[in-house]
N, C-alpha and C positions, 0 to 999 in steps of 0.2 A: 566761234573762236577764229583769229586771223590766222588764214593760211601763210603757210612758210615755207612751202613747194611744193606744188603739182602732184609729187610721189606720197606725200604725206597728206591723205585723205581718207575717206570713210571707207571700210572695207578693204583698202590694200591692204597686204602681204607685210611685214617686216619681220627680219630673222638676224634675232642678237648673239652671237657666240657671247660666252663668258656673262650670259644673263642671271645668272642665279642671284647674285649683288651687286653692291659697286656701284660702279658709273651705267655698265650695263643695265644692269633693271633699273637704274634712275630714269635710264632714257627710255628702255620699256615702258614706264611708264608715263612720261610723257606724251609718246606717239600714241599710247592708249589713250588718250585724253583727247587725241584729234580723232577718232574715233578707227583708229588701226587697228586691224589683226597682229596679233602677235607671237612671232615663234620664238620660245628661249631654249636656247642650246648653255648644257654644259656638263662638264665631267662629274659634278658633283648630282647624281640622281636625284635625292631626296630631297635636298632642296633647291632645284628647279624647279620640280613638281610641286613644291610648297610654293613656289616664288610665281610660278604661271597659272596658279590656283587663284591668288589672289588680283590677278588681274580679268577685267570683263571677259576679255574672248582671247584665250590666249593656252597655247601648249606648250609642254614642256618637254626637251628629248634631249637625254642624256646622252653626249658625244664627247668625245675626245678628238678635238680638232687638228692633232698631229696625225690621226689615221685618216688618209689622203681616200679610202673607200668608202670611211663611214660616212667622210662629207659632202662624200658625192651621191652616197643615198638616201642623204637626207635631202639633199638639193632634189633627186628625183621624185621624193613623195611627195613634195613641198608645193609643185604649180608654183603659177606665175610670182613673184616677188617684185618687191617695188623697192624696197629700202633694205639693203645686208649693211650690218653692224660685225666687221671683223673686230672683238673687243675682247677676247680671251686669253688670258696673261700671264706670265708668273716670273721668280726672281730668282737671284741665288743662286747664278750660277759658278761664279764667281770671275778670277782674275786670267789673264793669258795661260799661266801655267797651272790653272785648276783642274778639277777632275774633267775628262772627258765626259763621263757621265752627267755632271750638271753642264755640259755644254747641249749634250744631247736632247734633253730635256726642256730647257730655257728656247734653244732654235727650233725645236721639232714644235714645239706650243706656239711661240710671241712668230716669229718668220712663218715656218711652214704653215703653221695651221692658218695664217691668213693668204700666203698662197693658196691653199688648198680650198677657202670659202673661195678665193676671186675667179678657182678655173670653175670651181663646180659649179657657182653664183650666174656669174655675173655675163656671161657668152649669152646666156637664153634674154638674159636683161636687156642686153644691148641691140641683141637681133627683134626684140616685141616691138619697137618704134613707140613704145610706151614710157612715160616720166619713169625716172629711177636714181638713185643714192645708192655709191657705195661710201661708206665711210670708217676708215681704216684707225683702230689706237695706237697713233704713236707714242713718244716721248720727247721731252727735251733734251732726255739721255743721250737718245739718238743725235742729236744735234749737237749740243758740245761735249759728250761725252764722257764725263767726272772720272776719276779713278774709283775702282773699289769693281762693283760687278758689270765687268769687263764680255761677258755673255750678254746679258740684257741689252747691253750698249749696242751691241752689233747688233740683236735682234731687230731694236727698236730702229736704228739707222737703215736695214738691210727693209724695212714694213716705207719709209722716208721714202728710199727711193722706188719701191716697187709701185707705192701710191702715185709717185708723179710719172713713173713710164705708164701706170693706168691711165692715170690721166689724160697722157699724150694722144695712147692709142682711142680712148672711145670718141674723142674730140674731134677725132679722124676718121671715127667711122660713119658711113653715111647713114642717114637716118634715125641717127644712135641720140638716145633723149638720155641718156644717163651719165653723170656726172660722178670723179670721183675726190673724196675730199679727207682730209688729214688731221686728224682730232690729237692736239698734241696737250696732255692735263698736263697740269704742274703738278703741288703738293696736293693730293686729297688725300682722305681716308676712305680708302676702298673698301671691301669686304676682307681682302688678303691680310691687309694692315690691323681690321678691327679684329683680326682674328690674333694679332701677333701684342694690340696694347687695347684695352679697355676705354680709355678716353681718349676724343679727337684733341690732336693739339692745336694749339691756339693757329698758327701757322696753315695749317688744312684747310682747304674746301670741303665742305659736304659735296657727293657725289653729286647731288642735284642741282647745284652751281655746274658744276660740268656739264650737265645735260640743258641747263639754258642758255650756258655761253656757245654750247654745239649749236641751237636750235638759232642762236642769232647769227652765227658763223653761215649757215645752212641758208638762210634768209638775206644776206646780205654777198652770197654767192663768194665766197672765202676756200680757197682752197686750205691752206694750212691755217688751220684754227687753233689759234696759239691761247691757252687758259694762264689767267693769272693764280693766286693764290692769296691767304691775309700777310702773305710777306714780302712775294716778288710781285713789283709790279710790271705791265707789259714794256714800259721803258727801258725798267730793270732787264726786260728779257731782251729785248732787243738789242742792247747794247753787249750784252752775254754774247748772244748770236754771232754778231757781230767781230769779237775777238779773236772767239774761236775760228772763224772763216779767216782774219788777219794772218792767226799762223801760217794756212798755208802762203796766203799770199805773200807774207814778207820773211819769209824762211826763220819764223821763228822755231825754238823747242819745240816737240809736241807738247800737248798740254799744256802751254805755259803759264796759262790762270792760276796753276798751280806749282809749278814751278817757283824755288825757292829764289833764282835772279831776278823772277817777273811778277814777283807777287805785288810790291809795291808800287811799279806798274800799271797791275792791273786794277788795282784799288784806286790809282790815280784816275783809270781813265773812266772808272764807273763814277768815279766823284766829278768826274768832266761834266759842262753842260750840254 
């Protein structure tokens, strides 16, 4: 099988938050294809252990990635690691003035808990002088940030920036072979979602589409690994991106893609060449 980096070899370490479905165990299962160890973490017990059952050489350890303890004991029974998959997630929390409690919730999972892999992770990663991947799930949310769950958006924005101050610092540390990188999906049908509708919509990725547009991101040395979907294409996104950065620069509304003086606008300028 053609290698796709140094870290991703026979017998390393790799350790997926949020493995039990999803995109997560999609890419679980890929690295087990390259002949990887693999560790799934997730809150849901019974089926991580189903889900790290079915892979060749692989465990499964029920954690809750918002408790900043258990992640660091799982980091210390673990040894060496080659590839952490921060990828464990959830929604709903809602708007500015929502419940504090789904704020608590939404940040202590999508934010903290990936804080929490990259202190407990990723320090022993960088000091081995050994290949290594961190690769963090963000969102587009995080990027131009829609109306409606107003939580997630910060989450997934507050994971944006923490990846690229990671970024900065391993780049800068000497000897440092580990690299970190910004897995940003569009529309898929996760586990979360199969749990909420029965059939994927036409518009979705399968999660394994996610895990190969990662593993070409990963190969082609891409830090923000932007995933299309069957409706957006990367055009489409970049010109999104794009917008949304214009507000600040040209003192638009916020949001103004959605904004009722800039709608037409902004339809103009996606129809642009």
């Amino acid at each position: 099988m053609t290698a796709i980096h140094p870290a991703i070899a026979p017998g390393n370490l790799a350790v997926i938050t949020g493995g039990a479905d999803g995109i997560g165990l999609a890419v679980a299962r890929t690295l087990s294809e390259h002949g990887m160890r693999i560790a799934l973490a997730d809150i849901d017990r019974e089926r991580v252990l189903e889900a790290a059952a079915g892979l060749p050489d692989a465990t499964g350890h029920a954690l809750d990635v918002s408790d900043r303890t258990a992640v660091e004991a799982l980091a210390e029974g673990l040894g060496p690691v080659s590839v952490l998959m921060n990828n464990a997630g959830t929604g709903g929390g809602g708007d500015a003035l929502s419940s504090p409690e789904g704020w608590d919730r939404v940040l202590g999972t999508n934010l903290m808990g990936v804080i929490h892999g990259v202190q407990a992770f990723v320090p022993a990663m960088a000091q081995s002088g050994q290949p290594g991947l961190v690769i963090n799930t963000g969102s587009k949310q995080g990027i131009t940030t829609p109306p409606g769950d107003t939580a997630y958006n910060v989450s997934k924005a507050g994971i944006k920036a923490l990846t690229e101050g990671l970024a900065q610092t391993l780049r800068n540390t000497d000897g440092c072979k580990v690299s970190a990188h910004l897995l940003i999906p569009g529309f898929t049908f996760t586990g979360m979602m199969r749990r909420r509708m029965p059939d994927k919509p036409d518009a979705a990725w399968e999660p394994e589409q996610v895990a190969a547009r990662l593993m070409q991101g990963i190969a082609a040395v891409e830090f923000y690994i932007l995933c299309e979907d069957n409706d957006t294409t990367a055009e489409m996104d970049r010109k999104r991106i794009l917008w949304a950065a214009q507000d600040i620069a040209e003192g638009r509304p916020a949001l103004s893609r959605w904004h009722p003086d800039w709608a037409d606008r902004f339809a103009d300028w996606m129809a642009s060449a």
